[in-house]
C-alpha positions in Angstrom: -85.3 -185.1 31.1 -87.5 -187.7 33.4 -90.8 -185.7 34.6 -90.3 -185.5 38.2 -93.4 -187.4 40.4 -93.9 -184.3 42.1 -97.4 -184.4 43.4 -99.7 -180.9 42.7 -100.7 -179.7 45.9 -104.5 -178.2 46.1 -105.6 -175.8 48.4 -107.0 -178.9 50.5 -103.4 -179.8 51.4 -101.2 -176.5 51.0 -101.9 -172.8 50.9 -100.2 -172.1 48.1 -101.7 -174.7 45.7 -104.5 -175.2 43.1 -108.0 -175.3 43.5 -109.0 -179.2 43.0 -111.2 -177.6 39.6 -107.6 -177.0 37.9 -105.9 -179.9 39.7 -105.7 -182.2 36.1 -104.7 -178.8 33.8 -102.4 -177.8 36.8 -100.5 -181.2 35.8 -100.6 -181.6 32.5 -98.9 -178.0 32.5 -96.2 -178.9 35.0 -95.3 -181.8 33.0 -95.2 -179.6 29.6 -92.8 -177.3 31.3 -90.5 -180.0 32.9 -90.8 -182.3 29.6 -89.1 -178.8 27.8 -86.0 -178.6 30.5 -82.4 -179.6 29.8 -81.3 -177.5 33.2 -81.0 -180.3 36.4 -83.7 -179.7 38.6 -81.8 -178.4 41.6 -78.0 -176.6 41.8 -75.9 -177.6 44.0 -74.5 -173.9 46.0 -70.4 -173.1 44.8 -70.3 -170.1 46.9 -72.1 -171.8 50.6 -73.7 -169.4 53.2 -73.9 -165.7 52.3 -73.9 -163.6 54.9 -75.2 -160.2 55.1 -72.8 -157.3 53.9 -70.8 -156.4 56.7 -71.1 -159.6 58.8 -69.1 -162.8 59.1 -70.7 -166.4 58.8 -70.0 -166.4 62.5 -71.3 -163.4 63.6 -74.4 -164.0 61.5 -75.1 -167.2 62.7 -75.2 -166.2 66.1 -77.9 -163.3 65.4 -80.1 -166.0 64.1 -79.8 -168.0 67.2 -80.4 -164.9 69.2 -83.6 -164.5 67.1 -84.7 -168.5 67.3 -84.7 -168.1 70.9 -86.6 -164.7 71.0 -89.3 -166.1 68.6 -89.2 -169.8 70.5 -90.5 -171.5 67.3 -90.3 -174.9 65.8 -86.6 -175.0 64.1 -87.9 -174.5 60.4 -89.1 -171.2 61.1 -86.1 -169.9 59.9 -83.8 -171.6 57.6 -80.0 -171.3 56.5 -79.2 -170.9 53.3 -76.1 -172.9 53.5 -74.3 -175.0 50.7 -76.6 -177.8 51.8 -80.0 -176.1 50.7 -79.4 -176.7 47.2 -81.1 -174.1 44.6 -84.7 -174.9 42.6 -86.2 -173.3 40.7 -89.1 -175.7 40.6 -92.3 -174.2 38.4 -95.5 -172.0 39.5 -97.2 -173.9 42.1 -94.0 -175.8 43.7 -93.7 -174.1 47.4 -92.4 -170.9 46.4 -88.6 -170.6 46.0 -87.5 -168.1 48.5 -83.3 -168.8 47.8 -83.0 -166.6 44.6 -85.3 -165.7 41.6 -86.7 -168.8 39.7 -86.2 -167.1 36.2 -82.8 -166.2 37.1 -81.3 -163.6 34.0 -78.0 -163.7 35.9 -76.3 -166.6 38.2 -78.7 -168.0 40.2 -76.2 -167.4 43.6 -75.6 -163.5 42.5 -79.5 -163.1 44.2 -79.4 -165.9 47.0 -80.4 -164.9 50.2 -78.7 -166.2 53.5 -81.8 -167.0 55.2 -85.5 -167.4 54.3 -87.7 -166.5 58.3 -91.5 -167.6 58.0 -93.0 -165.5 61.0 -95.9 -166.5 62.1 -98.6 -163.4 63.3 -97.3 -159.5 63.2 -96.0 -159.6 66.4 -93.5 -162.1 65.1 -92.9 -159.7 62.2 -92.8 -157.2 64.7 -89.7 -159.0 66.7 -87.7 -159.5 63.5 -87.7 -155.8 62.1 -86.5 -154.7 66.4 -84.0 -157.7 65.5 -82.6 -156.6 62.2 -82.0 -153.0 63.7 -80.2 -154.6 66.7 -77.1 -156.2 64.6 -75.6 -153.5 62.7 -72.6 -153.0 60.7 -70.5 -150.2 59.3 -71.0 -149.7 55.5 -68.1 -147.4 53.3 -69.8 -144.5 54.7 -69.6 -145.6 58.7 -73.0 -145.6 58.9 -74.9 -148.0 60.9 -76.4 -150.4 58.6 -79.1 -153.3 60.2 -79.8 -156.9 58.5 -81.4 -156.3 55.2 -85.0 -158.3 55.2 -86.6 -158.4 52.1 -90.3 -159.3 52.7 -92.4 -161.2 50.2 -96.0 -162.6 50.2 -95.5 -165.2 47.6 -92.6 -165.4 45.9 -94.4 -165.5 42.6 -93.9 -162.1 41.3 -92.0 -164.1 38.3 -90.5 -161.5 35.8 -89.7 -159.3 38.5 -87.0 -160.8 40.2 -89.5 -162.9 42.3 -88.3 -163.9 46.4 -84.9 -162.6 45.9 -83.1 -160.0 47.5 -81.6 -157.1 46.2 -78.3 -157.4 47.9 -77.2 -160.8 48.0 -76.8 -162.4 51.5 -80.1 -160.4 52.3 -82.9 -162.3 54.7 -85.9 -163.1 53.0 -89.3 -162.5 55.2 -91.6 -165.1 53.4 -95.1 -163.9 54.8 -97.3 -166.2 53.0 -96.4 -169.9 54.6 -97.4 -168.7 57.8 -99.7 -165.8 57.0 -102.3 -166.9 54.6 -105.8 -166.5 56.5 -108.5 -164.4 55.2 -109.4 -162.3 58.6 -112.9 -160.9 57.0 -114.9 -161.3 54.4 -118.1 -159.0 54.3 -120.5 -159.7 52.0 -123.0 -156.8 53.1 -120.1 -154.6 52.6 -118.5 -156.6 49.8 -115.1 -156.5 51.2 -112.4 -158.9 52.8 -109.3 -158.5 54.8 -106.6 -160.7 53.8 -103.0 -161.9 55.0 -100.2 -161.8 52.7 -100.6 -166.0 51.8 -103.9 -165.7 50.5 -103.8 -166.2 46.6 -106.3 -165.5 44.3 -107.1 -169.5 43.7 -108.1 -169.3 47.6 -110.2 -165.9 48.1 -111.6 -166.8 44.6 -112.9 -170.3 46.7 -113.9 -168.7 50.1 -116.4 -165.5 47.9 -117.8 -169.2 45.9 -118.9 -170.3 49.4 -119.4 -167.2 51.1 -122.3 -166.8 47.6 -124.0 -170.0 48.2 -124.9 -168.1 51.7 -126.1 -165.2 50.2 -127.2 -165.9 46.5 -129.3 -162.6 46.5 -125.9 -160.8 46.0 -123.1 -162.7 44.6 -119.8 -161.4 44.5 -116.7 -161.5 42.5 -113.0 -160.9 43.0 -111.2 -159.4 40.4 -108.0 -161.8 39.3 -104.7 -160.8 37.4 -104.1 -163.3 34.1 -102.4 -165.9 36.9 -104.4 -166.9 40.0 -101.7 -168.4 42.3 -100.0 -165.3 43.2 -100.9 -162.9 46.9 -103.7 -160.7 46.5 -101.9 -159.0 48.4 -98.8 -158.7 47.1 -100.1 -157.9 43.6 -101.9 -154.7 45.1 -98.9 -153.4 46.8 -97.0 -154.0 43.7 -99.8 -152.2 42.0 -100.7 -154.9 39.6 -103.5 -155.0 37.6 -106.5 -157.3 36.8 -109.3 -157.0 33.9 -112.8 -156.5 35.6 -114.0 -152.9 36.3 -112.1 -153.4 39.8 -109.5 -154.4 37.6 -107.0 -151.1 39.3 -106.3 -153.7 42.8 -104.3 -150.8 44.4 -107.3 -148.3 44.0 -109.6 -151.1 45.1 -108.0 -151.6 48.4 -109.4 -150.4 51.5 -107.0 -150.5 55.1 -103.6 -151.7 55.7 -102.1 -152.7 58.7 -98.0 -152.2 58.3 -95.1 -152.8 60.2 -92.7 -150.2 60.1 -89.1 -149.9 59.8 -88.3 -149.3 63.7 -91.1 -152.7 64.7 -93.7 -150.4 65.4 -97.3 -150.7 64.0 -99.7 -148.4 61.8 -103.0 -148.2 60.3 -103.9 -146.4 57.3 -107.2 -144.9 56.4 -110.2 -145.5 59.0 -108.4 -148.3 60.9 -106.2 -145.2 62.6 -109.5 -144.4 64.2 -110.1 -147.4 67.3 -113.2 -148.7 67.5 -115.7 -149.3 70.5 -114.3 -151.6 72.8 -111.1 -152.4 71.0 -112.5 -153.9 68.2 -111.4 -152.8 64.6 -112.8 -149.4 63.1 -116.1 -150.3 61.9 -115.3 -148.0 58.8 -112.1 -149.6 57.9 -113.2 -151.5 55.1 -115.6 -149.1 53.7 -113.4 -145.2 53.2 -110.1 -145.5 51.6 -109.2 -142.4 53.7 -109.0 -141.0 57.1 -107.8 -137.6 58.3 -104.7 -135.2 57.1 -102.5 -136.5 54.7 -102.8 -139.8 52.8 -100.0 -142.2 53.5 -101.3 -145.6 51.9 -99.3 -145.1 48.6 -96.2 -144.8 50.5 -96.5 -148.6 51.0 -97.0 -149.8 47.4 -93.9 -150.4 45.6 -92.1 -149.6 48.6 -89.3 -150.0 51.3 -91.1 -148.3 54.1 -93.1 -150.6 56.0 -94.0 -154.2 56.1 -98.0 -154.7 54.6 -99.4 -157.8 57.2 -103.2 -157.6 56.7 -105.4 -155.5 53.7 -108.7 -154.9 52.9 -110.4 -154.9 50.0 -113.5 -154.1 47.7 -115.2 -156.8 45.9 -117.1 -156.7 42.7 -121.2 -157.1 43.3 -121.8 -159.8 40.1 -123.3 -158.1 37.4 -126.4 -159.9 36.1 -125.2 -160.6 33.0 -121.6 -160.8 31.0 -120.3 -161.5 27.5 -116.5 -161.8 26.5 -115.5 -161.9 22.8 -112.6 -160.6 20.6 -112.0 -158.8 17.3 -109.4 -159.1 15.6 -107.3 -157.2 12.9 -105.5 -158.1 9.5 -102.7 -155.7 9.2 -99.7 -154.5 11.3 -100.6 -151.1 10.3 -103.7 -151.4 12.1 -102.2 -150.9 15.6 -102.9 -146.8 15.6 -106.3 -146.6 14.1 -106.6 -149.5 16.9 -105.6 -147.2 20.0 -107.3 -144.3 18.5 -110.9 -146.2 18.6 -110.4 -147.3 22.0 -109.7 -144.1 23.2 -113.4 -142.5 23.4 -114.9 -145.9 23.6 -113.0 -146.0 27.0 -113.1 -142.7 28.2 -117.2 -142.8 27.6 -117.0 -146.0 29.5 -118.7 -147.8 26.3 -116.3 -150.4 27.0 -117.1 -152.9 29.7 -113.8 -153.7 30.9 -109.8 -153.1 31.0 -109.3 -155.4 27.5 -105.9 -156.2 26.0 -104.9 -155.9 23.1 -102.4 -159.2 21.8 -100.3 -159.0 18.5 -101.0 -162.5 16.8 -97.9 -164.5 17.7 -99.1 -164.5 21.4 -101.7 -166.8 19.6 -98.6 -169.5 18.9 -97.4 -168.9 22.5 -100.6 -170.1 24.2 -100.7 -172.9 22.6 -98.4 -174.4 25.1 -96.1 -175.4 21.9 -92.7 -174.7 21.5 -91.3 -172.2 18.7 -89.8 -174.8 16.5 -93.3 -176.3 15.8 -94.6 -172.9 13.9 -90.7 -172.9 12.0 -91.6 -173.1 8.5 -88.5 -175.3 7.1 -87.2 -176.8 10.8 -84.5 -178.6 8.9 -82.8 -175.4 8.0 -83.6 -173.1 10.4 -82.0 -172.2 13.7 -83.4 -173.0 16.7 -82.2 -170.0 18.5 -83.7 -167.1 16.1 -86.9 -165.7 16.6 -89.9 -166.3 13.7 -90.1 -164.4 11.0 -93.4 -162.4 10.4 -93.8 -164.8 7.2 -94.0 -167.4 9.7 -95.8 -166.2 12.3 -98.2 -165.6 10.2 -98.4 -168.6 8.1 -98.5 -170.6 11.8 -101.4 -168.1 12.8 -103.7 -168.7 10.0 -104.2 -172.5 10.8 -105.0 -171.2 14.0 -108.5 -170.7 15.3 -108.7 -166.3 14.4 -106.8 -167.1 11.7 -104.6 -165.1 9.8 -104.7 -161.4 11.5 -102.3 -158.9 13.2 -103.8 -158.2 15.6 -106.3 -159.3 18.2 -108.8 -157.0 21.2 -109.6 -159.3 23.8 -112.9 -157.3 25.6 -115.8 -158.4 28.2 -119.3 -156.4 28.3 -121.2 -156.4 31.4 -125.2 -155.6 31.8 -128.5 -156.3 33.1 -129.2 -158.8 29.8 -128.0 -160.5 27.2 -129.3 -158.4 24.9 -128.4 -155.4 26.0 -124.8 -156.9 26.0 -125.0 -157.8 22.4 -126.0 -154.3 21.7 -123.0 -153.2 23.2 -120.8 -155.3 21.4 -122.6 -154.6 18.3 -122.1 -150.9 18.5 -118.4 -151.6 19.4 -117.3 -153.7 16.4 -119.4 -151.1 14.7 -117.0 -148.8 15.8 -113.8 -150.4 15.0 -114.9 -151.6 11.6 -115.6 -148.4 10.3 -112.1 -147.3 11.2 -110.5 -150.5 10.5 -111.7 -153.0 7.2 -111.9 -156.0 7.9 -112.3 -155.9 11.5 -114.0 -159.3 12.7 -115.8 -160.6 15.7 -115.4 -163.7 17.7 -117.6 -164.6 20.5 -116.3 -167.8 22.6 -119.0 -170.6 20.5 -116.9 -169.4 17.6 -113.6 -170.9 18.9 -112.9 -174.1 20.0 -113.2 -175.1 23.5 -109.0 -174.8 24.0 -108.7 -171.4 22.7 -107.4 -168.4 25.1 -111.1 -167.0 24.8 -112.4 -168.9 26.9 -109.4 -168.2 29.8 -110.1 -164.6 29.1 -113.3 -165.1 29.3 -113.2 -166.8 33.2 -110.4 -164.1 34.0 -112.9 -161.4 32.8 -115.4 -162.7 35.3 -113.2 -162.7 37.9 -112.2 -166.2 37.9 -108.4 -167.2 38.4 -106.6 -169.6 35.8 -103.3 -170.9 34.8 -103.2 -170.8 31.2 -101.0 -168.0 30.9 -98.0 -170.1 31.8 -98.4 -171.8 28.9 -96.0 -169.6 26.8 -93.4 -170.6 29.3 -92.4 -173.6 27.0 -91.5 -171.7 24.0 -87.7 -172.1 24.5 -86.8 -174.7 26.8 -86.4 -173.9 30.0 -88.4 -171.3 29.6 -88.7 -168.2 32.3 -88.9 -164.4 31.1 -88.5 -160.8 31.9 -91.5 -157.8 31.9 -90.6 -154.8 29.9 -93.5 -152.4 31.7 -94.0 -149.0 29.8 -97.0 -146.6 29.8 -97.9 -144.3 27.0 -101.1 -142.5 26.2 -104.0 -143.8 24.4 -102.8 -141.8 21.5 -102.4 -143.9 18.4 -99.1 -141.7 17.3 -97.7 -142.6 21.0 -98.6 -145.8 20.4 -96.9 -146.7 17.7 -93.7 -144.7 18.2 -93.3 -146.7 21.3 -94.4 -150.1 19.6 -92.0 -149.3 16.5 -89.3 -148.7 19.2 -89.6 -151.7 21.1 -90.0 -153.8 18.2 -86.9 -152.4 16.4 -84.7 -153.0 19.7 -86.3 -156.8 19.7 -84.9 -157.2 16.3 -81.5 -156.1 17.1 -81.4 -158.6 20.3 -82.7 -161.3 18.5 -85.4 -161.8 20.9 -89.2 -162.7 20.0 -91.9 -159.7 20.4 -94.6 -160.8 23.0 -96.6 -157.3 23.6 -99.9 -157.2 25.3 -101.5 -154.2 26.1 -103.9 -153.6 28.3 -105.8 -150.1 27.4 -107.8 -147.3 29.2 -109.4 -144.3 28.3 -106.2 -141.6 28.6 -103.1 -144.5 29.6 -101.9 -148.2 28.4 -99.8 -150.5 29.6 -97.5 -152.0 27.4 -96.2 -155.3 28.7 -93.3 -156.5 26.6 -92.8 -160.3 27.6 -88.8 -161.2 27.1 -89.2 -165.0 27.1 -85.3 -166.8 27.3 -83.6 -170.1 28.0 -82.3 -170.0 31.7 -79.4 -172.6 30.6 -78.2 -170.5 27.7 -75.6 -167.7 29.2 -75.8 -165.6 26.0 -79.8 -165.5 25.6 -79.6 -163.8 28.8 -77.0 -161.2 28.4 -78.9 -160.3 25.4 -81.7 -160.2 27.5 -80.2 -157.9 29.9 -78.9 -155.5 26.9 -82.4 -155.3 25.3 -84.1 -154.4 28.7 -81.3 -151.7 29.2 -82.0 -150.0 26.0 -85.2 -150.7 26.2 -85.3 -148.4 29.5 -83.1 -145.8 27.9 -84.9 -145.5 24.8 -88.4 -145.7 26.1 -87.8 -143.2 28.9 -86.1 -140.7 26.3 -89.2 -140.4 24.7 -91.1 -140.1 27.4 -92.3 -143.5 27.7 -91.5 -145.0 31.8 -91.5 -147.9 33.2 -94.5 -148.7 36.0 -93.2 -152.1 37.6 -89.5 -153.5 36.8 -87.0 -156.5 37.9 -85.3 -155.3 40.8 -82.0 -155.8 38.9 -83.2 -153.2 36.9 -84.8 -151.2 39.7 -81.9 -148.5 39.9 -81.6 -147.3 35.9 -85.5 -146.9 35.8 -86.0 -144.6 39.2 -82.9 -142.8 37.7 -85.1 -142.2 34.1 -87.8 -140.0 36.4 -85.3 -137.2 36.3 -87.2 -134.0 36.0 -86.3 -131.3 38.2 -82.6 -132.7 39.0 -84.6 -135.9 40.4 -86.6 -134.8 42.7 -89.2 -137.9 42.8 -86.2 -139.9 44.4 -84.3 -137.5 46.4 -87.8 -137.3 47.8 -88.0 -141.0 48.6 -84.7 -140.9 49.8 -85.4 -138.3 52.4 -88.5 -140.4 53.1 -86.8 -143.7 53.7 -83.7 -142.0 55.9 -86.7 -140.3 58.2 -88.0 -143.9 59.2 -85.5 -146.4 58.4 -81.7 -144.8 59.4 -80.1 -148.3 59.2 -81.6 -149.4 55.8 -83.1 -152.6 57.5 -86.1 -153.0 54.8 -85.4 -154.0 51.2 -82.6 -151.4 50.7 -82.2 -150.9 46.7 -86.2 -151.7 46.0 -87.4 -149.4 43.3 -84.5 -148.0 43.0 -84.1 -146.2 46.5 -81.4 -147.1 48.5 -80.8 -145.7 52.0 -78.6 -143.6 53.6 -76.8 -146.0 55.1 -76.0 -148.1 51.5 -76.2 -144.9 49.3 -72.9 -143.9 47.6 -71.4 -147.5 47.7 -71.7 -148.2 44.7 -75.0 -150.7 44.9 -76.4 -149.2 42.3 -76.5 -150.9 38.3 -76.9 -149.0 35.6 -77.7 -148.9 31.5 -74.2 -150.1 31.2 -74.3 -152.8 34.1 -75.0 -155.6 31.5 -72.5 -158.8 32.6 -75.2 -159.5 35.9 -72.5 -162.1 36.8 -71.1 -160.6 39.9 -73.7 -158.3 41.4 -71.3 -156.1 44.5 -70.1 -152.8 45.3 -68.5 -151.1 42.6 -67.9 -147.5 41.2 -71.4 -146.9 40.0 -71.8 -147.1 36.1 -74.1 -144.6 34.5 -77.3 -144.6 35.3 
């Protein structure tokens, strides 16, 4: 297919775009990615406007005039999904697609929204949420139901079911075009306060400048392995990062939220006013305020709309090093968790690292699968690689040939104290582990995934993880999300599982683990081809017995794709599930009519509940997503 002359938008032109340093590599990787597609670039819509459930195309169509004239904008502030706004899934740093999800695992139109509102300021937000609870409709129940409006910063939580809503013909709030300003940065306090819009790319720029004003105490921002998503967004989702503010949810400080009803809150010291009506001089710097704590109601959550947030930054530590060790045998993996363990809990170890199995080493190459095949002519195209083969590709490969590979950053007041430290820690893995080996960045040429590690570690955002993207064509993927204890038996009865249900799928095993002292996340990366219908059903069917498995052995999910939002909230069952009965009774107190994001994580209102919304481990043919008798779940 013809690379498109789309032009990369930098943060000079467009909120949402690259810094000019990765303008060239931001390129070069949007042409790799469109060079491997076979799908068009747009779809044209078979199904035209959805409406809302319960509403006609009329009677929808007249609410959004309603609302044009009450927000008295320019006429693309909100937009009609109608069979002339065709579908594109574009790539990473395109203007966010807010119709469906760009990695779609299911029809692209079974997650289209009927409109896409960009409000401008809170009070715009404000007017929309009154809005959505004026036009309601009757559900199966006859409860009042309002417009569902499913809010998003971004749009780029890819793998999770990015801008779509749960229940097609939903309204999607996109917060960032509009919304993108930092409102503070502090550097006495080390602290900002951001909109939803701002990305990591542009707080990343404004701490650079906001340093050459104050070398005497740099700062840092702590980035997730992608710097083009909200900063925002990521924290509310709970995402993680890999300095020692790598936790972004426990790093905030303040939120300002629109609730379900249009009404506004503060959390922590912004409840308290400060002199003059100006903000709480406090907000920024205690987490907390008075009675019980209500910011974690907002993260992950259908219970208010997250406008503004604050958050620590990282004073710059004098000095840093990032290197990696790797591993030669499979086995390895236990003896692996169980030396991280007290290296982590002592805090010996600098950072959160990850720890990559080898083939993630192909996959970052930016090269398709077929190039590592050992005898192309014969094999097929649509199998994964076989460990004699990943292997083999591996060891012409920078590491070499290894299993597996510890990705780590030190920080300290010199270089050689830092080289002490990593002394003592390959020290400590060798003498568990033969034939342990370091590699420092000078080691590796100037290419390899080091050296991105090695900026993410220091808190500066990158793109290279999209390079994996192109190992099938038209690449897009699903996150499979567990967390076990840093226990090397738990470890590996939850990596033999996952690995074992890969097999029987046919799929590739992309796990990346990022490890603390008592917890790791295991992120399993489901890469498929978005043209090929059966690559994704088998998608679907490994991440619902993934979830089943997993959860049976006490391994649960901590992030999912919304589609499969429902079967994991159902898996944290104990006490005849009482975690979501609880956050049902939560969401019926302050939002009767179900108006915000009804079915995220799992929790669906009153006013939806019982319908039938709800998929299961047996919903696997996504292909018409509708009320229904509920499978299991």
């Amino acid at each position: 297919m013809p690379i498109p002359t789309i032009k990369v938008d930098t943060l000079d032109h467009a909120y949402n775009g690259a810094p000019p340093r990765l303008l060239a590599e931001a390129t070069e990787t949007r042409n790799r990615l469109y060079s491997n597609r076979t799908l068009p670039l747009s779809m044209t819509r078979r199904r035209g406007l959805q409406p809302p459930p319960g509403m006609t195309v009329e009677s929808f169509l007249a609410a959004v005039d309603e609302l044009r004239r009450e927000l008295n904008g320019p006429a693309d502030l909100i937009q009609i999904n109608n069979d002339a706004v065709e579908l594109v899934d574009g790539w990473y740093l395109d203007k966010p697609a807010t119709t469906h999800d760009a990695f779609h695992v299911a029809d692209p139109e079974n997650l289209a929204s009927s409109a896409v509102i960009f409000p401008r300021s809170t009070a715009d937000v404000q007017a929309i949420v009154r809005w959505a609870n004026r036009h309601t409709t009757t559900g199966a129940g006859k409860k009042k139901r309002g417009i569902p409006l499913y809010p998003i910063s971004m749009g780029r939580n890819l793998g999770y079911g990015g801008a779509a809503p749960r229940v097609p013909g939903g309204v999607v709030l996109d917060l960032g075009r509009n919304m993108h300003q930092i409102v503070n940065l502090d550097g006495a306090n080390a602290s900002c306060v951001v909109q939803p819009g701002v990305t990591y790319f542009a707080l990343y720029e404004a701490v650079q400048k906001l340093n050459e004003s104050q070398p005497e105490q740099p700062l840092w921002i702590d980035t997730p392995d992608l710097g083009g998503g909200s900063v925002l967004g990521n924290a509310v989702d709970r995402g993680v990062g890999y300095t020692p503010y790598g936790d972004h949810f426990a790093n905030h400080c303040g939120m300002e939220v629109v609730l379900p009803d249009g009404s506004l809150l503060r959390t922590g010291m912004g409840a308290l006013p400060g002199p003059d009506g100006a903000d709480s001089p406090a907000w920024q710097s205690f987490q907390h305020s008075f009675g019980p704590a209500v910011h974690g109601l907002f993260s992950q959550s259908s219970l208010g709309i997250v406008v503004q947030m604050g958050f620590h930054l990282m004073p710059a530590p004098p000095a840093h090093q990032s290197y990696c060790l790797t591993f030669p045998r499979e086995d390895d993996f236990a003896a692996i968790v169980e030396v991280i363990r007290p290296l982590a809990q002592r805090g010996v170890l600098g950072n959160i690292p990850q720890l990559r199995h080898v083939v993630q080493e192909l996959n970052v190459t930016g090269q398709p699968r077929e190039t590592f095949r050992a005898d192309k002519a014969r094999a097929d195209p649509t199998k994964p690689l076989t460990a004699e083969e990943v292997h083999a590709a591996a060891s012409r490969l920078a590491l070499g040939d290894c299993a597996w590979v510890f990705y780590g950053t030190q920080y300290g007041a010199t270089q050689q104290a830092l080289d002490d430290q990593i002394a003592d820690i390959t020290s400590a893995f060798a003498s568990a582990i033969p034939g342990t080996r370091l590699v420092r960045p000078e080691d590796v040429p100037t290419d390899h995934y080091l050296h991105a590690r090695a900026l993410v570690c220091a808190g500066v955002p990158v793109l290279r993880e999209l390079d994996w993207l192109n190992w099938v064509p038209n690449g897009a993927h699903l996150f499979f999300s567990p967390i076990a204890p840093t226990r090397g038996a738990d470890a590996r009865a939850l990596h033999d599982l996952i690995k074992q249900l890969h097999v029987e799928h046919g799929f590739d095993l992309f796990p990346t683990l990022c490890v603390a002292g008592r917890e790791m996340h295991y992120i399993s990366n489901i890469v498929y081809d978005r043209a090929d219908a059966d690559a994704k059903q088998r998608a679907v069917r490994l991440m619902r017995a993934m979830i089943a498995a997993c959860a049976a052995r006490g391994f649960g999910e901590y992030r999912t794709h919304l589609l499969f939002a429902d079967q994991v909230a159902r898996t944290y069952s104990w006490g005849g599930q009482a975690l979501l009965r609880f956050h049902e009774t939560i969401k019926d107190a302050v939002d009767p009519q179900g108006v915000l994001a009804p079915g995220r994580s799992g929790i669906w209102p009153d006013a939806y509940r019982g319908e039938g919304w709800e998929l299961g481990v047996d919903d696997v043919d996504l292909n018409v997503i509708q009320p229904k008798q509920s499978a299991k779940l």
